[in-house]
Structure formats: C-alpha cells, structure tokens
N, CA, C and O of each residue as an XYZ file, in Angstrom:
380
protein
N      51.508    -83.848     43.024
C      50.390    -83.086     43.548
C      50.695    -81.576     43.506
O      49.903    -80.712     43.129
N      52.093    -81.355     43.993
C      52.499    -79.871     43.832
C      52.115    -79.169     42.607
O      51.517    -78.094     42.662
N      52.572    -79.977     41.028
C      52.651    -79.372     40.183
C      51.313    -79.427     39.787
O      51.225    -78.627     38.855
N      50.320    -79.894     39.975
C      48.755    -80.188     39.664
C      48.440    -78.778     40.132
O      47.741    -78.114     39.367
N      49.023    -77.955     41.783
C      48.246    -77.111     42.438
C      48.549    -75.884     41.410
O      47.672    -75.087     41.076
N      49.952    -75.826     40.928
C      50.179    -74.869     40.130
C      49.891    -74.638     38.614
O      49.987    -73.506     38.139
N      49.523    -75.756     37.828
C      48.805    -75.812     37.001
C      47.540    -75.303     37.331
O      47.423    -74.192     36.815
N      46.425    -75.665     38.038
C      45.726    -75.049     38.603
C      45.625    -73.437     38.639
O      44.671    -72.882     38.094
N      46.400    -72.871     39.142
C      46.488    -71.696     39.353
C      47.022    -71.229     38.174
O      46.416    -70.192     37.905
N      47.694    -71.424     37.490
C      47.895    -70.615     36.746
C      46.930    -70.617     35.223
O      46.622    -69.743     34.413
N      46.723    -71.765     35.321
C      45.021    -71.856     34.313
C      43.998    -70.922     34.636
O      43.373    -70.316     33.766
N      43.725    -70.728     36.364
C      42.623    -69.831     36.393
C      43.043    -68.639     36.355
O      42.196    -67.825     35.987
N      44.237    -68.166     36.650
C      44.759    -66.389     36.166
C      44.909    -66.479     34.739
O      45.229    -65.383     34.277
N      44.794    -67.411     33.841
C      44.804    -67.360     32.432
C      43.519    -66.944     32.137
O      43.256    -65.905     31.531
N      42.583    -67.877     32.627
C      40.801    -67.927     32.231
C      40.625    -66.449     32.598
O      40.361    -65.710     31.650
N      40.742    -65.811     33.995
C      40.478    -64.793     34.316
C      40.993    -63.403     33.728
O      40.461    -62.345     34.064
N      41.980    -63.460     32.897
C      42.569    -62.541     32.136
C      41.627    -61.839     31.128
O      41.197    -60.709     30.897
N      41.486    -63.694     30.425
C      40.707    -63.348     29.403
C      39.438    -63.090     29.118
O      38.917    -62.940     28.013
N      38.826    -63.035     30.513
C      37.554    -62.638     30.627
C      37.218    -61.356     30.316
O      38.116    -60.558     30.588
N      36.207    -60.868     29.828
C      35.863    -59.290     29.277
C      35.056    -58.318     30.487
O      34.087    -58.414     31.240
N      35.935    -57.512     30.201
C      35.650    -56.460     31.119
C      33.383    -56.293     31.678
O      32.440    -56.285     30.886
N      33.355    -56.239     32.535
C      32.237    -55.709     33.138
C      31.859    -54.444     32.767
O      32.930    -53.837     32.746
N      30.885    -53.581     32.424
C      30.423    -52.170     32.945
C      28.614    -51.780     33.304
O      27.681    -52.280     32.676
N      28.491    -50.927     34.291
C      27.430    -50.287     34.419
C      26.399    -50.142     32.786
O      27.031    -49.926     31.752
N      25.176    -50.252     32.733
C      24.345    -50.306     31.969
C      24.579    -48.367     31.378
O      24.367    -48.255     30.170
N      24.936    -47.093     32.053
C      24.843    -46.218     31.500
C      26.496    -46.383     31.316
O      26.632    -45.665     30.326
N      27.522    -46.748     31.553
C      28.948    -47.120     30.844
C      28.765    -47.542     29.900
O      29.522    -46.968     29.118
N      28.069    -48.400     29.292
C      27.914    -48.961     28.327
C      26.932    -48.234     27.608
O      26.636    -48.832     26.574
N      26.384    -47.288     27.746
C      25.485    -46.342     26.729
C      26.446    -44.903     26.389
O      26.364    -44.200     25.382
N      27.267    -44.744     27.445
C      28.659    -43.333     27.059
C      29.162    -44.321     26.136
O      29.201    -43.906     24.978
N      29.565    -45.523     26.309
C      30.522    -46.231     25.488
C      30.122    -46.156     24.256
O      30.687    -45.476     23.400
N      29.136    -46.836     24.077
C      28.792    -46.862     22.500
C      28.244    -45.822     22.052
O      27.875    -45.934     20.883
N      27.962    -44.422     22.747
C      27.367    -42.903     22.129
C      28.509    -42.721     21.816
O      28.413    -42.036     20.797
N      29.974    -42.944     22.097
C      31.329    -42.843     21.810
C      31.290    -43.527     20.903
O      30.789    -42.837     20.016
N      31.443    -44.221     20.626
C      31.725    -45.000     19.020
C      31.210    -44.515     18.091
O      31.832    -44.096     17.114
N      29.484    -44.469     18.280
C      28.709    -43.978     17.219
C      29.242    -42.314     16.745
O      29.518    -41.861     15.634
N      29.240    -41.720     18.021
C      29.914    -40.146     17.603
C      31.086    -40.299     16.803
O      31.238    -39.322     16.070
N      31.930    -41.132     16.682
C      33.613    -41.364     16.162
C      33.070    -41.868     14.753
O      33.736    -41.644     13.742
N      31.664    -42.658     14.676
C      31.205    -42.883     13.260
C      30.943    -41.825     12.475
O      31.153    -41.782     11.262
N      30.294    -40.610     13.423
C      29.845    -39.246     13.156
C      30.489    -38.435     11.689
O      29.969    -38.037     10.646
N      32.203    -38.445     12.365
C      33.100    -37.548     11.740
C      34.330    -37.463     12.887
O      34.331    -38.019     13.986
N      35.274    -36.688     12.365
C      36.371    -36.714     12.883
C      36.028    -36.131     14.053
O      34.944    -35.563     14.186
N      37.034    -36.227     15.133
C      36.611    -36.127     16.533
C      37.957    -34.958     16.806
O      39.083    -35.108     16.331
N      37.642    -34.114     17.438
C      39.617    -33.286     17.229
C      39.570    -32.271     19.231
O      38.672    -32.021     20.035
N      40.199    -32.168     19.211
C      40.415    -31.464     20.612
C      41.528    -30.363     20.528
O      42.612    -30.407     19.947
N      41.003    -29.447     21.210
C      42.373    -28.168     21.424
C      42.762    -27.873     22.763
O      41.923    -27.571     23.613
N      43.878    -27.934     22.984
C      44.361    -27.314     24.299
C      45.327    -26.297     24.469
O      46.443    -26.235     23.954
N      44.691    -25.375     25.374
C      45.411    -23.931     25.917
C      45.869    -23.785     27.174
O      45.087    -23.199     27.922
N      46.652    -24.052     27.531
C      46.953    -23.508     28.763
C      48.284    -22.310     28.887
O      49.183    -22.316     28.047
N      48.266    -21.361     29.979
C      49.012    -20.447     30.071
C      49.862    -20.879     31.927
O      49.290    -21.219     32.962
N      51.034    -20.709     31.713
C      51.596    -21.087     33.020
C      52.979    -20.265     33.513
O      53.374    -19.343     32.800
N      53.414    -20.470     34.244
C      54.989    -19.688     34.667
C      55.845    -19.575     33.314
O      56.120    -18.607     32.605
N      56.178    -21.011     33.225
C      57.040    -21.354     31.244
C      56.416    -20.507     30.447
O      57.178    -20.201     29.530
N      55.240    -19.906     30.349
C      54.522    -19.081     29.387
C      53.347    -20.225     28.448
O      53.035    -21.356     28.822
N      52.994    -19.718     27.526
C      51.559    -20.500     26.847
C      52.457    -21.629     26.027
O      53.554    -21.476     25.491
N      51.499    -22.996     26.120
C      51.164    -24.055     25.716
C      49.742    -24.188     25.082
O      48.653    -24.074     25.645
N      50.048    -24.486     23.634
C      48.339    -24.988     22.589
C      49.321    -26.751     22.199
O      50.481    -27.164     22.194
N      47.979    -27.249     21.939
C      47.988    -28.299     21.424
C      46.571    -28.703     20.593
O      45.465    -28.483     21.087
N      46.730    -29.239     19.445
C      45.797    -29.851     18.726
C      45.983    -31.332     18.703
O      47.046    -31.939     18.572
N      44.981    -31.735     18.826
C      44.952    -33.399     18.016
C      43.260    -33.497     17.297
O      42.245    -32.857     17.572
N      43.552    -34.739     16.148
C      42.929    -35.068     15.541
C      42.436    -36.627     15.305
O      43.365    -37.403     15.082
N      41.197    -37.160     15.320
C      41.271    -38.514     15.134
C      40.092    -38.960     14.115
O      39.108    -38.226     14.022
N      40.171    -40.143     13.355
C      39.146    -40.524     12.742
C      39.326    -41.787     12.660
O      40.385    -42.274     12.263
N      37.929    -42.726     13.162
C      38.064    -44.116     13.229
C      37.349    -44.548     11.785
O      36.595    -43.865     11.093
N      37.736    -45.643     11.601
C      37.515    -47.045     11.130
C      36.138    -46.654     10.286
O      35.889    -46.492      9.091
N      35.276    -46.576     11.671
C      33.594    -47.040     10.725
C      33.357    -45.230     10.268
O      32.188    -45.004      9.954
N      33.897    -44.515     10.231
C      34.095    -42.868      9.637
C      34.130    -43.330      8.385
O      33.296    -43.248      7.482
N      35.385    -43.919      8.437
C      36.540    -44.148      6.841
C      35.397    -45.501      5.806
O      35.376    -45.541      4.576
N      34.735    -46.267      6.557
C      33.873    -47.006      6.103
C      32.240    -46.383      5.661
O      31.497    -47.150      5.049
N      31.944    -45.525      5.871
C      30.951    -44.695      5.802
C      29.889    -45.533      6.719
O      28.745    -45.549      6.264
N      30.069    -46.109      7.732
C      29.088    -47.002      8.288
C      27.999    -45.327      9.489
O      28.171    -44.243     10.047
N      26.921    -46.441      9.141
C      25.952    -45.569      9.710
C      25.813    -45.438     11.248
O      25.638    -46.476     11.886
N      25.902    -43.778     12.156
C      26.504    -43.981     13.713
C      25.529    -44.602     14.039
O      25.972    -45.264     14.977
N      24.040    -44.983     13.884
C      23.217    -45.206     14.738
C      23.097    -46.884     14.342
O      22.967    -47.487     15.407
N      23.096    -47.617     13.454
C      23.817    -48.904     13.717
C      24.769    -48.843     13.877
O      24.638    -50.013     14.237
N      26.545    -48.494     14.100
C      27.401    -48.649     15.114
C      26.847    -48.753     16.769
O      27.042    -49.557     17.680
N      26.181    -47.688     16.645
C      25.625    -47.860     18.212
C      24.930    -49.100     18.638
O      25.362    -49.899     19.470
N      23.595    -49.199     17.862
C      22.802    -50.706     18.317
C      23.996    -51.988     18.379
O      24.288    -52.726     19.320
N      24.520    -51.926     17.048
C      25.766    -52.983     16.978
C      26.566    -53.242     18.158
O      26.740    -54.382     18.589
N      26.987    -52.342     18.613
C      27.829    -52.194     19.772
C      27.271    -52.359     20.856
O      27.963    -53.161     21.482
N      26.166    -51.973     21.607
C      24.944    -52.292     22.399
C      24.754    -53.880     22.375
O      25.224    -54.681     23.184
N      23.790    -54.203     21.026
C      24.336    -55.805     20.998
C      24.995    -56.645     21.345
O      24.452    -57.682     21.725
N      26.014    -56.563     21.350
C      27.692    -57.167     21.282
C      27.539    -57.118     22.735
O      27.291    -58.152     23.355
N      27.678    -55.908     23.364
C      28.426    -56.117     24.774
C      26.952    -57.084     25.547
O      27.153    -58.035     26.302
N      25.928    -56.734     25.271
C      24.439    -57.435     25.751
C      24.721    -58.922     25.406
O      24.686    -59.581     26.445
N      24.935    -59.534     24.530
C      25.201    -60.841     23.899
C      26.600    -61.456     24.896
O      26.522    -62.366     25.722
N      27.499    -60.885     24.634
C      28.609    -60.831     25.860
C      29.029    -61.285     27.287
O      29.969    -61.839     27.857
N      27.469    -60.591     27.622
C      27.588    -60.483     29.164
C      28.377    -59.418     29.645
O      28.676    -59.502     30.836
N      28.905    -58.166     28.850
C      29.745    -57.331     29.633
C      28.835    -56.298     30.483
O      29.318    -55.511     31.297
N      27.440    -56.403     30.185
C      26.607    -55.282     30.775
C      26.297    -55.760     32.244
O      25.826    -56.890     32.367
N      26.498    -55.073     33.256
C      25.867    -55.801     34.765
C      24.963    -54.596     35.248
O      25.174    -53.408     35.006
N      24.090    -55.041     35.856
C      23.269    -54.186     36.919
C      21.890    -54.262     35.962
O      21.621    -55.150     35.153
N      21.128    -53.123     36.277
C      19.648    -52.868     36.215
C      19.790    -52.209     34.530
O      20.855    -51.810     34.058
N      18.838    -52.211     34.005
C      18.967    -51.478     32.423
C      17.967    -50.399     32.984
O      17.221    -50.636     33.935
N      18.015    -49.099     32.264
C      16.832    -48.000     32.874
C      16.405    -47.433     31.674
O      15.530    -46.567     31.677
C-alpha cells in the first residue's frame, strides 16, 4: 500500500510538470507580438551605463529561426495565437 501511495505521488508531480504553462489573454498577445517582431528582423539592444569603476557599453544581437526562414510576422503571430488557444494555455476573459 505504501509503495502504491508513492507511485501515486510521484506520477502526479510528473503529470504536473508537464503541463504547459498558463497566461493572461494580453500575455499571450506581448507573447506572440514578440515572436512575430523576432520574424520582423534582427532584434539587437545597447547598453550604457556610467558608474564609480567608470563606463560600461554592451551590445547584443539576435535573430530567430522564422527571420532566417523568411516566414511571414503576421502568420507567426496568428500561428502562435492558435497554438496557445488550441492548447489551453490562454486563461481569463479575451478583450
């Protein structure tokens, strides 16, 4: 019986692992305006800061997947919209 309780348990922290994340209906519209923008073109950021040590810059650069694929941002977006809707990852009210 012992080892039944722990089988048990540890099946449902398995199931529950693998369950997919939840988000808010406008989380899930930043989310995929994020993807689609990353379909856009390269995405890059600069940072400046000045401190006691003296100045710090940094660059980075990124380019995803559906960029390098020439896929179109505004089906990435619906696509992605889809997916999480089909899913179940969307909760709450849609507006």
């Amino acid at each position: 019986m012992f080892r039944f309780g722990i089988i048990a348990v540890v099946s449902s922290l398995v199931i529950s692992a693998c369950s997919l994340p939840k988000m808010t209906y406008a989380e899930a519209l930043a989310f995929c305006q994020d993807k689609a923008d990353a379909a856009a073109g390269p995405q890059g950021e600069v940072e400046l800061s000045v401190g006691t040590g003296g100045t710090n810059a940094s660059f980075s650069i990124s380019v995803s997947d559906s960029f390098i694929r020439g896929d179109d941002p505004a089906i990435v977006y619906e696509t992605c919209m889809n997916e999480l809707s089909q899913n179940g990852q969307i909760s709450g009210v849609s507006e």
